[in-house]
N, C-alpha and C positions, 0 to 999 in steps of 0.2 A: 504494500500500500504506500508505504512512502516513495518511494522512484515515481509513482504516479503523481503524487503531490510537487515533489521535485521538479516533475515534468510539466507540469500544469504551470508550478511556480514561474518555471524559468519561461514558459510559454508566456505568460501573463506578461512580465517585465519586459520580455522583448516586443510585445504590444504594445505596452504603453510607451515604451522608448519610438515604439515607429509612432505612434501617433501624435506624441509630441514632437519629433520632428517633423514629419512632415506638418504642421501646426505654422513651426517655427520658419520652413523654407514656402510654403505659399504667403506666411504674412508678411515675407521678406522681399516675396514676386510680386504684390498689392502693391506694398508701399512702394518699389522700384517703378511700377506701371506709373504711378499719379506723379510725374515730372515736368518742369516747363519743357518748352523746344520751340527755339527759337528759329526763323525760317524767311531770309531777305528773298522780296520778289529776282532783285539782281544784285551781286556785289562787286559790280566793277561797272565802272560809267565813263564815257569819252567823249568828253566837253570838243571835239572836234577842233577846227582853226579857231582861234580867239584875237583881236585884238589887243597887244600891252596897253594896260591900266585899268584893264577890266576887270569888275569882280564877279567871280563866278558865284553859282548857289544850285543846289542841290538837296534833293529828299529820297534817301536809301529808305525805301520803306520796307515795315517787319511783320508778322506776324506769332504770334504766340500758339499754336498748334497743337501745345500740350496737354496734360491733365493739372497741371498746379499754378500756379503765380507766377509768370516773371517777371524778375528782375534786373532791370537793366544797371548793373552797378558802376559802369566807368566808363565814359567814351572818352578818348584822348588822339588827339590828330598826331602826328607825324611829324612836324616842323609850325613852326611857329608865323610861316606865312598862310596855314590853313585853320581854320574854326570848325570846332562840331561840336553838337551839342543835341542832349534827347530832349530839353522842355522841365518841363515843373511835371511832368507823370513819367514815372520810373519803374513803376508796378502795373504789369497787364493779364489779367485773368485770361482762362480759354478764351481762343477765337479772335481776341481783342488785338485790335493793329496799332501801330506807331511810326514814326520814323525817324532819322536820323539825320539832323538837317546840318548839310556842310558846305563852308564859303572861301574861297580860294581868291586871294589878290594876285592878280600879274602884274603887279607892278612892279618894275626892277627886274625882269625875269624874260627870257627867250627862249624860243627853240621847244622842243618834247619836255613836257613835265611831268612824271606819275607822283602820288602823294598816295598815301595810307591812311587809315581810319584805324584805331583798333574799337571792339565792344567788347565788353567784356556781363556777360550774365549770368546768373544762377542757372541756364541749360548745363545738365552735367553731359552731358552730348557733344556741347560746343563752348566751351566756357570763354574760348574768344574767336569771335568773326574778326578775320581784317576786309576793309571795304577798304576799294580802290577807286580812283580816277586819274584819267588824264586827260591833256592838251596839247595842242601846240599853238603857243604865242608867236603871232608875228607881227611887224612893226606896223603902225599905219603908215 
């Protein structure tokens, strides 16, 4: 009678050990499912011929696609002759769009110019886009 109990026991325990794991690794698949995701219609734009002294401007627009909030934590240009900025909303539920508006002086500058964007968000997918553009300035 007891090997039976033994057997039962150790039956038992390796039950509860599988059903608390798998417990453990589907609430772990839930929670991984409910994330932002972040998703630019484009990320590279080509301001084409431009005249110097012009100032260019641009909207890399986003989409949020995911199951959670995102968060757009840091946008930062590349040099200091380019601007971007996300606005005063930094938080975007499902579905929710935005975008990323950026302005470029040619002044003092000729010839092919590419510049960088970076973004940086709580998508654990992408936690940084770099957005692009370019030009080519020439003289009047």
């Amino acid at each position: 009678m007891k090997p039976i109990i033994r057997t039962l026991s150790r039956a038992s325990v390796h039950f509860l050990i599988t059903i608390i794991l798998v417990g453990i690794f589907t609430g772990q698949t839930l929670a991984q499912a409910k994330v932002p995701k972040i998703t630019f219609t484009e990320t590279n734009h080509d301001f084409g011929k431009v005249e110097k002294g012009v100032e260019l401007a641009y909207e890399f627009r986003f989409k949020n696609e995911g199951e959670d909030t995102l968060v757009i934590k840091n946008v930062r240009a590349s040099c200091g002759c380019t601007g971007a900025t996300i606005g005063d909303k930094k938080e975007f539920t499902n579905g929710e769009e935005g975008e990323i508006k950026i302005t470029f002086n040619t002044s003092g500058r000729s010839g092919i110019q590419s510049k960088t964007v970076s973004v940086q968000s709580n998508d654990p997918g992408n936690q940084t886009e770099a957005l692009s553009f370019t030009c080519d300035i020439i003289s009047k």
